[in-house]
CHARMM-style PDB file with segment names, atoms N, HN, CA, C and O in Angstrom:
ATOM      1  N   UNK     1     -22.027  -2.624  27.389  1.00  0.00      PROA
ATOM      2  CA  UNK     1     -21.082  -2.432  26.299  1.00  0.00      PROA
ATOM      3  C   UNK     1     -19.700  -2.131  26.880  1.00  0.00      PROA
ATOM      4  O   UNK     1     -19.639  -1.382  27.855  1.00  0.00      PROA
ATOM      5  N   UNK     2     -18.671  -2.615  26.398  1.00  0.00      PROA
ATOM      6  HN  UNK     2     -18.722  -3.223  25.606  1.00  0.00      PROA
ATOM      7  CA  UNK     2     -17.281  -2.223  26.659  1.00  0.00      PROA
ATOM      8  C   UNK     2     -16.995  -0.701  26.088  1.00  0.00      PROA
ATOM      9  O   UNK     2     -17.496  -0.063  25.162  1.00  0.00      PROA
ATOM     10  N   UNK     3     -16.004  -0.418  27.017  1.00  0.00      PROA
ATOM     11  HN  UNK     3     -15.597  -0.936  27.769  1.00  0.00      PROA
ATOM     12  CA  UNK     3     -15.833   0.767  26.903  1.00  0.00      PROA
ATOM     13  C   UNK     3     -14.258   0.681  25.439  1.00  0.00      PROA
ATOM     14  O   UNK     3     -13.410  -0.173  25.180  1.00  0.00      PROA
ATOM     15  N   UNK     4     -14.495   1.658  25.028  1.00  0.00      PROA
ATOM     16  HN  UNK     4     -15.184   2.352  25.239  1.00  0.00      PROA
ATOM     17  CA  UNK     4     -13.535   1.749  23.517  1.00  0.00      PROA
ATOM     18  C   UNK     4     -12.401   2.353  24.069  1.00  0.00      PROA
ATOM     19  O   UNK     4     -12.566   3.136  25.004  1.00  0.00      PROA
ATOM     20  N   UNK     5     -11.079   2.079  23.574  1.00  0.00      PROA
ATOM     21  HN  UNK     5     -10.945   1.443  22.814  1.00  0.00      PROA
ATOM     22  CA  UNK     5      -9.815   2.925  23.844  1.00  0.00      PROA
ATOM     23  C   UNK     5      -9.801   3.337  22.169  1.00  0.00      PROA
ATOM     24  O   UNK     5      -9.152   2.762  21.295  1.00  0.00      PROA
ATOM     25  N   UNK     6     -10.801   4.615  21.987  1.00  0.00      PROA
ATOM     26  HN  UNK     6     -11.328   5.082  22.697  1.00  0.00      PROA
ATOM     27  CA  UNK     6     -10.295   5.535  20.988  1.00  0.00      PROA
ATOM     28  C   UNK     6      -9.039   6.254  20.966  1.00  0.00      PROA
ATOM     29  O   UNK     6      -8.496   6.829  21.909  1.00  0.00      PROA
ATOM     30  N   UNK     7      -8.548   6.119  19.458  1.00  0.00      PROA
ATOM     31  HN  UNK     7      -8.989   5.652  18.692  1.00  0.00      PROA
ATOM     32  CA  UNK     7      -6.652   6.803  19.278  1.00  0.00      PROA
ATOM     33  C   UNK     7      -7.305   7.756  18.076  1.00  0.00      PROA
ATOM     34  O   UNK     7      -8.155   7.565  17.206  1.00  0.00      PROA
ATOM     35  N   UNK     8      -6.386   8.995  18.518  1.00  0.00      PROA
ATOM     36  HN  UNK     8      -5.696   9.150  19.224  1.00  0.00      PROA
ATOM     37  CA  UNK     8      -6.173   9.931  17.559  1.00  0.00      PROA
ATOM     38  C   UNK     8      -4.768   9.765  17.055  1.00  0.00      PROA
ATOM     39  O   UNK     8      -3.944   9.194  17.769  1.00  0.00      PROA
ATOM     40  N   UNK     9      -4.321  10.401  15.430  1.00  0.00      PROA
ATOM     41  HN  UNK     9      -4.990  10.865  14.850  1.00  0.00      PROA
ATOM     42  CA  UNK     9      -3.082   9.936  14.827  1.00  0.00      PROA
ATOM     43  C   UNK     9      -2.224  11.478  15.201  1.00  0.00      PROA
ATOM     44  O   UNK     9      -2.732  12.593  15.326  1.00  0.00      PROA
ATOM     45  N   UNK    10      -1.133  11.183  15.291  1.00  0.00      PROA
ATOM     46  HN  UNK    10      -0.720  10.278  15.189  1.00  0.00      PROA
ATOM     47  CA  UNK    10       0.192  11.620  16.334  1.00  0.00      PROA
ATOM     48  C   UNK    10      -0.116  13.025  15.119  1.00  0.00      PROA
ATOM     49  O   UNK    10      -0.074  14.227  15.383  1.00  0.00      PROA
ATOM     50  N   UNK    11      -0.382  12.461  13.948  1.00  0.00      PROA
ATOM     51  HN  UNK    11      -0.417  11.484  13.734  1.00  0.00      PROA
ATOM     52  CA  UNK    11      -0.368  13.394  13.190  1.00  0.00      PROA
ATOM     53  C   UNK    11      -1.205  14.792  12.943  1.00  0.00      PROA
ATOM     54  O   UNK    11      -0.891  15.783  12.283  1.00  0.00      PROA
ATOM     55  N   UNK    12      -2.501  14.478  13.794  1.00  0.00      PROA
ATOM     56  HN  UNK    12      -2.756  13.673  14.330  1.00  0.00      PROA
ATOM     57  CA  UNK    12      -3.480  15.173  13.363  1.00  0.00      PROA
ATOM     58  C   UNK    12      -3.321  16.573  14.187  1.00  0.00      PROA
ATOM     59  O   UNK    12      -3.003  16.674  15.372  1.00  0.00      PROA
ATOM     60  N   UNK    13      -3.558  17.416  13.460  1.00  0.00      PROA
ATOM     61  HN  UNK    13      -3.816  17.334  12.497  1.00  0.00      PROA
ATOM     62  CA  UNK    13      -3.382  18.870  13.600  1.00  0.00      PROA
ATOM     63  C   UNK    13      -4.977  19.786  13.944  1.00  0.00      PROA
ATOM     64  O   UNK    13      -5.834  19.553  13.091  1.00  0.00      PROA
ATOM     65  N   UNK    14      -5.364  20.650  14.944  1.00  0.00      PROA
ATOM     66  HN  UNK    14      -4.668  20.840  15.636  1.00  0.00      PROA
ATOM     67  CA  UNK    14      -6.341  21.350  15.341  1.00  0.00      PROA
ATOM     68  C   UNK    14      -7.272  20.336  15.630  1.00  0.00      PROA
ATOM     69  O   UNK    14      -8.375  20.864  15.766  1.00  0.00      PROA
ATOM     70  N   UNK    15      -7.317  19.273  15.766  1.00  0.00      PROA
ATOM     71  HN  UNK    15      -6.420  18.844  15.655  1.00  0.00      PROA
ATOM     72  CA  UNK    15      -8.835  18.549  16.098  1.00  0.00      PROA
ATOM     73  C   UNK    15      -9.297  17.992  14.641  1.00  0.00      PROA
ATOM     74  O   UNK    15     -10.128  17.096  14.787  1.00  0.00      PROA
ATOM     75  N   UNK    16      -9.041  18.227  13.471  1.00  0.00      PROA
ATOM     76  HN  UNK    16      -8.366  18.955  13.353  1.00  0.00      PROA
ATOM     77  CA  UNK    16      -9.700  17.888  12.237  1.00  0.00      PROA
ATOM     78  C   UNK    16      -8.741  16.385  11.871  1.00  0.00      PROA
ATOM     79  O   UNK    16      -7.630  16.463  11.347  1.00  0.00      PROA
ATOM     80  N   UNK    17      -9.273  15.297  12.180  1.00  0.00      PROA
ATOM     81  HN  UNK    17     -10.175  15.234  12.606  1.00  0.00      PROA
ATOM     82  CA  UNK    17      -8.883  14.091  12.496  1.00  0.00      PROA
ATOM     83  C   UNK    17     -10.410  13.232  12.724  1.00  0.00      PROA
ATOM     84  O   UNK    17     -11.572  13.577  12.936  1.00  0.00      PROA
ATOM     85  N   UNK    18      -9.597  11.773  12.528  1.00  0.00      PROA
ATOM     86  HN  UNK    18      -8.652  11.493  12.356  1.00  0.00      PROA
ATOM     87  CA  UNK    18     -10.677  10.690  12.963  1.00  0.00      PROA
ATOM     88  C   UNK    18     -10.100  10.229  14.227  1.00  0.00      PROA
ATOM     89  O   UNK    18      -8.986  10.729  14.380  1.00  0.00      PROA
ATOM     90  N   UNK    19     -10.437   9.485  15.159  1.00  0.00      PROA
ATOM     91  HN  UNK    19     -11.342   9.079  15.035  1.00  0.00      PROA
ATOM     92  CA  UNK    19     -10.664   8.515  16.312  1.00  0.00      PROA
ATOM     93  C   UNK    19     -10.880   7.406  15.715  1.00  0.00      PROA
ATOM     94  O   UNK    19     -11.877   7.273  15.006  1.00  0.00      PROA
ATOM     95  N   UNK    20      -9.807   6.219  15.929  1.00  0.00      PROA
ATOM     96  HN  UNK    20      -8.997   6.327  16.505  1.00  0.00      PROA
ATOM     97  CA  UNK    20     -10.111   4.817  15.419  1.00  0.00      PROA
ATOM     98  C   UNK    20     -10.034   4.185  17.053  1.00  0.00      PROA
ATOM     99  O   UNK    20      -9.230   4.545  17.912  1.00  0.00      PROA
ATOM    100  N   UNK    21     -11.001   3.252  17.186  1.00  0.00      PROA
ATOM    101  HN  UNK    21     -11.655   2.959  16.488  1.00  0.00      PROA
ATOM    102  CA  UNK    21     -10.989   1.912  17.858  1.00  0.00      PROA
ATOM    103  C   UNK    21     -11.106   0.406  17.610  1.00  0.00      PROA
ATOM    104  O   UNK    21     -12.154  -0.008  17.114  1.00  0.00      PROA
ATOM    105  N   UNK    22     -10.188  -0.395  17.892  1.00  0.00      PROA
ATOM    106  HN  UNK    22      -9.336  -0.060  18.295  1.00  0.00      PROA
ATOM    107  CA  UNK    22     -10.030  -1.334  17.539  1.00  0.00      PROA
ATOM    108  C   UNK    22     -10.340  -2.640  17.938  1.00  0.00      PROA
ATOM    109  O   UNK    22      -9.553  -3.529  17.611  1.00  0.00      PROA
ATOM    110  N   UNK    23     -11.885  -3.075  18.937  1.00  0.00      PROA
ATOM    111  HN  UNK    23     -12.524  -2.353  19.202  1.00  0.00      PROA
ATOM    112  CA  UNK    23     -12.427  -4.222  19.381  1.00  0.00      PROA
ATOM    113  C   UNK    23     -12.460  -5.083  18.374  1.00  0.00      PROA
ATOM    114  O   UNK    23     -13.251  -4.930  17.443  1.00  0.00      PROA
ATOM    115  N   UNK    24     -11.585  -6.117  18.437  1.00  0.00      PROA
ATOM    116  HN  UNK    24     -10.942  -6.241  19.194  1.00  0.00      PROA
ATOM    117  CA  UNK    24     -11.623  -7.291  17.885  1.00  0.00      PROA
ATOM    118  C   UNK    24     -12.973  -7.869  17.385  1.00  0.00      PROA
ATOM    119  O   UNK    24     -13.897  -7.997  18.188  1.00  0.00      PROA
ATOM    120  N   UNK    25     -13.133  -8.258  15.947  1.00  0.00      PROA
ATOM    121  HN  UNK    25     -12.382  -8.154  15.294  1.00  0.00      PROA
ATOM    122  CA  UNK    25     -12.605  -8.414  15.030  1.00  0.00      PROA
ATOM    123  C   UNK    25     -12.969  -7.221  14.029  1.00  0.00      PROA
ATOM    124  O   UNK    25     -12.936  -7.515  12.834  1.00  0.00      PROA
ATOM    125  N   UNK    26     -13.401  -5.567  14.461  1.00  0.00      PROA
ATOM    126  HN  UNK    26     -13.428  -5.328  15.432  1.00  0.00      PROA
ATOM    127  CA  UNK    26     -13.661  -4.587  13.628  1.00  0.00      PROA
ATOM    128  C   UNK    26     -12.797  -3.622  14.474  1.00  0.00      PROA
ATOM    129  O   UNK    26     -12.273  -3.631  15.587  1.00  0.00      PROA
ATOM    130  N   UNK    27     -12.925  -2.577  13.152  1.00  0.00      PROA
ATOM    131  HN  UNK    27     -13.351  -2.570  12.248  1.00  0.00      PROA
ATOM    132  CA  UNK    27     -12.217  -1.082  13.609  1.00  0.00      PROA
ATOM    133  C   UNK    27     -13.593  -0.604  13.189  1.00  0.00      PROA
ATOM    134  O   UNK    27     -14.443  -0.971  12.377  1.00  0.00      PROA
ATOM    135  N   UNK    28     -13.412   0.717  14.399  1.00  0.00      PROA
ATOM    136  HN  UNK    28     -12.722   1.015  15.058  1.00  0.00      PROA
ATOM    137  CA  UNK    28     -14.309   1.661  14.829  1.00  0.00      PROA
ATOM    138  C   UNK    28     -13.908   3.228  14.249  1.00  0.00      PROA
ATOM    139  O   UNK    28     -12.953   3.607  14.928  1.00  0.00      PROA
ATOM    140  N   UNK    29     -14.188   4.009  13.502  1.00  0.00      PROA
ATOM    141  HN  UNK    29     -14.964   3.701  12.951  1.00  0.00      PROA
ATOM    142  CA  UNK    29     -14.122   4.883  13.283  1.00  0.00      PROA
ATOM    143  C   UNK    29     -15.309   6.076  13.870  1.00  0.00      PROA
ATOM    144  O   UNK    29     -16.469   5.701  14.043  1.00  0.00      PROA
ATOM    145  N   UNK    30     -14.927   7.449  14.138  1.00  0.00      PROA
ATOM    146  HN  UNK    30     -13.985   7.753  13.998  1.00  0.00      PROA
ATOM    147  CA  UNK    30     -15.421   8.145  14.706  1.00  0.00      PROA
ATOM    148  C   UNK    30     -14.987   9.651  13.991  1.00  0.00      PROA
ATOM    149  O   UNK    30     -13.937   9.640  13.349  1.00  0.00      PROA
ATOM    150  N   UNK    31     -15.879  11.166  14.090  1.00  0.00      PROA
ATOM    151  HN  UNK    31     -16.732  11.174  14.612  1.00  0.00      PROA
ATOM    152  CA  UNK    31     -15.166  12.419  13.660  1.00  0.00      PROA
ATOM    153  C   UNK    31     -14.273  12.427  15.232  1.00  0.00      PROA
ATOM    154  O   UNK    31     -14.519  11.504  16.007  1.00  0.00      PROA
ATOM    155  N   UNK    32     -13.267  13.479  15.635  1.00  0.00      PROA
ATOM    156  HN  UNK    32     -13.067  14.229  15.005  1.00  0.00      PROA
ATOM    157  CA  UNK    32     -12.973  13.634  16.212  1.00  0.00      PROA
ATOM    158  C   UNK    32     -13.532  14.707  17.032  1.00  0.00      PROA
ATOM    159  O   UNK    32     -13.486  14.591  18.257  1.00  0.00      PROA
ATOM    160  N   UNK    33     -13.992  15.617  16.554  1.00  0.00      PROA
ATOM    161  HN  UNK    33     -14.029  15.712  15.559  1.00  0.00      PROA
ATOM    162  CA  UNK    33     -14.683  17.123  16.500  1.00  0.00      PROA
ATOM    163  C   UNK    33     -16.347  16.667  17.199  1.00  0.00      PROA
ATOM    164  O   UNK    33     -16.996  17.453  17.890  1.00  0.00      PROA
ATOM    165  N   UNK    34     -16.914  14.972  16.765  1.00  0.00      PROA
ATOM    166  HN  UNK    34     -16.388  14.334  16.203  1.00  0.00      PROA
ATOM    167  CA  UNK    34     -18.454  15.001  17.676  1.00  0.00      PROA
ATOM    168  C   UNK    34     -18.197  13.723  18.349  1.00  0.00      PROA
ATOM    169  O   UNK    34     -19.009  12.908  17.912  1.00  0.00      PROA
ATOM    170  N   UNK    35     -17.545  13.275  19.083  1.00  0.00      PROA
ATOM    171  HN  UNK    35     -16.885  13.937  19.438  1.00  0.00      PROA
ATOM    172  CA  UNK    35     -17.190  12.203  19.728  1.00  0.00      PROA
ATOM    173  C   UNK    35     -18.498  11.648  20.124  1.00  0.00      PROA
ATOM    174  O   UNK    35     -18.307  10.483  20.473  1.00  0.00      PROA
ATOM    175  N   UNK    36     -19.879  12.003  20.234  1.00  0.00      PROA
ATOM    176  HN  UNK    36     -20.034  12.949  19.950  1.00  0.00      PROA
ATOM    177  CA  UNK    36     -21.012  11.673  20.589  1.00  0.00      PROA
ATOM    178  C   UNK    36     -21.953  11.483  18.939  1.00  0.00      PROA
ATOM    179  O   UNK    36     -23.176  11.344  18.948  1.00  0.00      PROA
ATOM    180  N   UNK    37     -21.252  11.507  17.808  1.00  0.00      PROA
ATOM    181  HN  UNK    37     -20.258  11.621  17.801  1.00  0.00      PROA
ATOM    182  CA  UNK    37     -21.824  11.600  16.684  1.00  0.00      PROA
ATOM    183  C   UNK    37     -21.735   9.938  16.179  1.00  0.00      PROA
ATOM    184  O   UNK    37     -21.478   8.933  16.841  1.00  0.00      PROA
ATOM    185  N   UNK    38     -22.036  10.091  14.834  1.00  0.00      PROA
ATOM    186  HN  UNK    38     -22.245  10.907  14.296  1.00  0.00      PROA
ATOM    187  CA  UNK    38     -21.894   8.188  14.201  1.00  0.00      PROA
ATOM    188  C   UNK    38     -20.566   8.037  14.013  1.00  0.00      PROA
ATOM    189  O   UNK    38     -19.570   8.712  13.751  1.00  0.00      PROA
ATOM    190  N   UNK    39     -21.006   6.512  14.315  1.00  0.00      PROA
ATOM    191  HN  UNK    39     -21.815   5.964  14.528  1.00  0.00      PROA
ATOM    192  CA  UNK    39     -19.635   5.373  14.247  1.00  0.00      PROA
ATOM    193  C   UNK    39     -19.687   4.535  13.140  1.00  0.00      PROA
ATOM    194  O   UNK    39     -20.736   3.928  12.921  1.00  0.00      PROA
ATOM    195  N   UNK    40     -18.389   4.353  12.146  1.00  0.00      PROA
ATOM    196  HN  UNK    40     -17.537   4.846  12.324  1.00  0.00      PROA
ATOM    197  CA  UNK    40     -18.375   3.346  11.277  1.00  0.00      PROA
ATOM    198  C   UNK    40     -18.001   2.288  11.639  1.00  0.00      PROA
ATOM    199  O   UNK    40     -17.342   2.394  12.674  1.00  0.00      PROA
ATOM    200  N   UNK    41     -18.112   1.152  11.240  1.00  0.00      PROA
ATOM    201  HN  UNK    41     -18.647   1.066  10.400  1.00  0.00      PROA
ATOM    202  CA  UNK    41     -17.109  -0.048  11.621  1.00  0.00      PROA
ATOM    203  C   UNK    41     -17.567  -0.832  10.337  1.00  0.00      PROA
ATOM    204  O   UNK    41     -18.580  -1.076   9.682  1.00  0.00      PROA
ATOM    205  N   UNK    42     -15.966  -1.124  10.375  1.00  0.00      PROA
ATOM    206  HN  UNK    42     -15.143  -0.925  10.907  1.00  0.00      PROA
ATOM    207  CA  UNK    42     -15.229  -1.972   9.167  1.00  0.00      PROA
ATOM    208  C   UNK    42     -14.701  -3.463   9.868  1.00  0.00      PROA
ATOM    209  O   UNK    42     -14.241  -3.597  11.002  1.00  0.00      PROA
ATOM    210  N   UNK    43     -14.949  -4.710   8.665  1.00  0.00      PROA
ATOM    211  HN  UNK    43     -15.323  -4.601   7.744  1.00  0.00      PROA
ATOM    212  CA  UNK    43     -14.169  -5.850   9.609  1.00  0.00      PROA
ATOM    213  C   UNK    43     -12.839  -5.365   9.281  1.00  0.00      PROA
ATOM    214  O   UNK    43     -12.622  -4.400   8.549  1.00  0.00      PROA
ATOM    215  N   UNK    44     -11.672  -6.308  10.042  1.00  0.00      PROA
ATOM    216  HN  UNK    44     -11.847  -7.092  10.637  1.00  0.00      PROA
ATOM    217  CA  UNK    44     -10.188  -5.714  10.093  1.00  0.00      PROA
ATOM    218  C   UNK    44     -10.041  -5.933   8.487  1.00  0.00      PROA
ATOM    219  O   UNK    44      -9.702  -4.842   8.028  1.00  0.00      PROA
ATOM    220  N   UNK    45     -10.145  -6.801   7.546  1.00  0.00      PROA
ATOM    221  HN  UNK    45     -10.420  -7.687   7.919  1.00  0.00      PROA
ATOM    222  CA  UNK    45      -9.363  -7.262   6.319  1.00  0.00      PROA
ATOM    223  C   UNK    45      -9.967  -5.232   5.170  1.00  0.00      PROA
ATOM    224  O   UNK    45      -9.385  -4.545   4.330  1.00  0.00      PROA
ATOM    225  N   UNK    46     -10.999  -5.155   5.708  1.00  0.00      PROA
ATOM    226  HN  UNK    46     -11.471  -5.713   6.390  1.00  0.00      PROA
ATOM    227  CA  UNK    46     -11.690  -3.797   4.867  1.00  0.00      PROA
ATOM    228  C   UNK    46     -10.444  -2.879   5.648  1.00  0.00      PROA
ATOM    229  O   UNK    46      -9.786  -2.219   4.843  1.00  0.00      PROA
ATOM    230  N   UNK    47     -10.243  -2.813   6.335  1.00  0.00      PROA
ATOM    231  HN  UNK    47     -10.777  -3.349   6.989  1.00  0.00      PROA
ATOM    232  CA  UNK    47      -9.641  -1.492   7.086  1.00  0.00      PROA
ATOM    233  C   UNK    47      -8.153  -1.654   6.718  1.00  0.00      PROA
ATOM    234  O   UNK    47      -7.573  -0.632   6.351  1.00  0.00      PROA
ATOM    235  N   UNK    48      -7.484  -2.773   6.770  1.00  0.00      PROA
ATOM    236  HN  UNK    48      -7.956  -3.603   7.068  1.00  0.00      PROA
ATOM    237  CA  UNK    48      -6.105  -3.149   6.220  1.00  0.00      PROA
ATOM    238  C   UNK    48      -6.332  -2.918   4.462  1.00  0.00      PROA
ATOM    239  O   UNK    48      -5.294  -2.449   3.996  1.00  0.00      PROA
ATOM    240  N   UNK    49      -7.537  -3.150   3.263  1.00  0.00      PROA
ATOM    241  HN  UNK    49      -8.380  -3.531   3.642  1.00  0.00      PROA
ATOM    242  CA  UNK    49      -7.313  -2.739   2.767  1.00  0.00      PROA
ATOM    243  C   UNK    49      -7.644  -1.034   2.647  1.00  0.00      PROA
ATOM    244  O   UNK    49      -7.002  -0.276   1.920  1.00  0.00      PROA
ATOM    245  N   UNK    50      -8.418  -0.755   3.242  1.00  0.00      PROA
ATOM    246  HN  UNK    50      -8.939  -1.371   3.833  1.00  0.00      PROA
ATOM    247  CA  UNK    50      -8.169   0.577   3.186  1.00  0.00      PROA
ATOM    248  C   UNK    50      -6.563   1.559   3.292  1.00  0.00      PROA
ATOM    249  O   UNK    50      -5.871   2.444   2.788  1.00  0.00      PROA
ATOM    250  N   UNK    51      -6.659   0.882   4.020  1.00  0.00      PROA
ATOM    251  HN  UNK    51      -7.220   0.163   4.429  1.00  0.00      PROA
ATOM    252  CA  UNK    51      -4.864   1.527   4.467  1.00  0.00      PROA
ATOM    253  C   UNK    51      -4.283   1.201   3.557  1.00  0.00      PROA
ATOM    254  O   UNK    51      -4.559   1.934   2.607  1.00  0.00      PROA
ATOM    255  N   UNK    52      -3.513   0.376   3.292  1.00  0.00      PROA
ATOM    256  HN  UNK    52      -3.288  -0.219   4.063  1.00  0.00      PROA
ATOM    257  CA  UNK    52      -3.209  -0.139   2.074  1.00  0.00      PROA
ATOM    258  C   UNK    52      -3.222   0.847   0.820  1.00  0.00      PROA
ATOM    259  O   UNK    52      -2.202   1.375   0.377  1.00  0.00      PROA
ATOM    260  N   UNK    53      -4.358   1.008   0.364  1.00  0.00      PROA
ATOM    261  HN  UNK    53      -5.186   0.579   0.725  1.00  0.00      PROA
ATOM    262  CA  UNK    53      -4.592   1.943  -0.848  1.00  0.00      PROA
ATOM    263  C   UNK    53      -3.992   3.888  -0.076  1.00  0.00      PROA
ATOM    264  O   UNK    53      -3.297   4.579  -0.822  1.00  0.00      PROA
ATOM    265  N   UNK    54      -4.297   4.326   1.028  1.00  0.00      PROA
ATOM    266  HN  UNK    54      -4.862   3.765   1.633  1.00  0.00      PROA
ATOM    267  CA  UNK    54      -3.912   5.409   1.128  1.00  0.00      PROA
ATOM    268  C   UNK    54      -2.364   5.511   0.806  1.00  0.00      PROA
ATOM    269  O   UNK    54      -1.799   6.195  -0.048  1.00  0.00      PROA
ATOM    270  N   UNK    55      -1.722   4.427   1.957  1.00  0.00      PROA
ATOM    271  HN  UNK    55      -2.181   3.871   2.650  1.00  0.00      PROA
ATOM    272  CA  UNK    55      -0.214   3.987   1.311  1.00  0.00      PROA
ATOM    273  C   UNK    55       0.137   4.213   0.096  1.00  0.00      PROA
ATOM    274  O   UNK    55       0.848   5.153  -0.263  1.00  0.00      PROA
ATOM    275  N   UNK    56      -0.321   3.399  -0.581  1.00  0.00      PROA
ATOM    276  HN  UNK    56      -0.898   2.637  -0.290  1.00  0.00      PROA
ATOM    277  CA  UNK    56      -0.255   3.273  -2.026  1.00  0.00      PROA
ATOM    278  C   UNK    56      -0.758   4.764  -3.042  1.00  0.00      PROA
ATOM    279  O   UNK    56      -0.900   4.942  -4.252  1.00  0.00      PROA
ATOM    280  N   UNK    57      -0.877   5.426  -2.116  1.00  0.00      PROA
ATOM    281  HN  UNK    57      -0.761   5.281  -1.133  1.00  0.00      PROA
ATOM    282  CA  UNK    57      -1.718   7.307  -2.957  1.00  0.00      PROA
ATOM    283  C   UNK    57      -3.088   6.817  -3.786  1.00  0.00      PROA
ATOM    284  O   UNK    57      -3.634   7.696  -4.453  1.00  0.00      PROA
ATOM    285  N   UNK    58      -3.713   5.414  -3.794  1.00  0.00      PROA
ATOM    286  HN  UNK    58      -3.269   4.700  -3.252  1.00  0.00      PROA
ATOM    287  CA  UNK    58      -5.316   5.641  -4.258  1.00  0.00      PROA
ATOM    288  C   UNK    58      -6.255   6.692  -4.145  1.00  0.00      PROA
ATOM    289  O   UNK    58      -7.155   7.122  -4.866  1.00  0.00      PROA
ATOM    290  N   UNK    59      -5.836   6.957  -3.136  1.00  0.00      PROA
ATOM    291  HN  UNK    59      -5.105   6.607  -2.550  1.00  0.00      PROA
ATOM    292  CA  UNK    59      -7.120   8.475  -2.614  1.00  0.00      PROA
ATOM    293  C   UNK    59      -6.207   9.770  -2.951  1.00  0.00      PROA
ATOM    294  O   UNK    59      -6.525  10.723  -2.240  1.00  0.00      PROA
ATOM    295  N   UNK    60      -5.300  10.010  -3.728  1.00  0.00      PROA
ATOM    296  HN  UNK    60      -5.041   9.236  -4.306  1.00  0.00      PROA
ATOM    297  CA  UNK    60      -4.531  11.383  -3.595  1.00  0.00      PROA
ATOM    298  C   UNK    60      -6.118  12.462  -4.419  1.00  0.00      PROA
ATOM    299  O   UNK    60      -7.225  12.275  -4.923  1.00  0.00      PROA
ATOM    300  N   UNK    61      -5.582  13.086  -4.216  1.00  0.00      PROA
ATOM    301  HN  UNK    61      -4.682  13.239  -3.807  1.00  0.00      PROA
ATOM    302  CA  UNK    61      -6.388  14.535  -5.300  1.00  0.00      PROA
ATOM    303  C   UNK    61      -5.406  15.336  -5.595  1.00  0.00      PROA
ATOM    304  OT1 UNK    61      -5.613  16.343  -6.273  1.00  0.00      PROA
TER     305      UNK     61
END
C-alpha cells in the first residue's frame, strides 16, 4: 500500500480536527485524535460536494 500524505486544516485548534488524504481518484478522511482508527473515503465529486454545502452554511446549527 502507498503511504498517505495526511493534512490537518491550518485551522484546527487542540487536536479536535480531521486528517484528509487525497490518492487519486478519492479523499481519505481520518479522526485526528486515533490516527490508527477508521478511514472514510469519498470519490472526489462527493467530497467537492460536500465542501460545497459547508461553504454554502448547509451544516450550520
Amino acid at each position: 500500500m502507498t503511504t498517505l500524505n495526511w493534512k490537518t486544516s491550518t485551522r484546527s485548534n487542540e487536536g479536535n480536527c480531521v486528517e484528509v488524504a487525497t490518492p487519486t481518484p478519492m479523499v481519505m478522511v481520518r479522526d485526528s485524535k486515533d490516527r490508527q482508527g477508521s478511514v472514510l473515503s469519498f470519490g472526489a465529486g462527493q467530497w467537492a460536494g460536500f465542501v460545497r454545502g459547508i461553504k454554502g452554511g448547509k451544516f450550520n446549527v
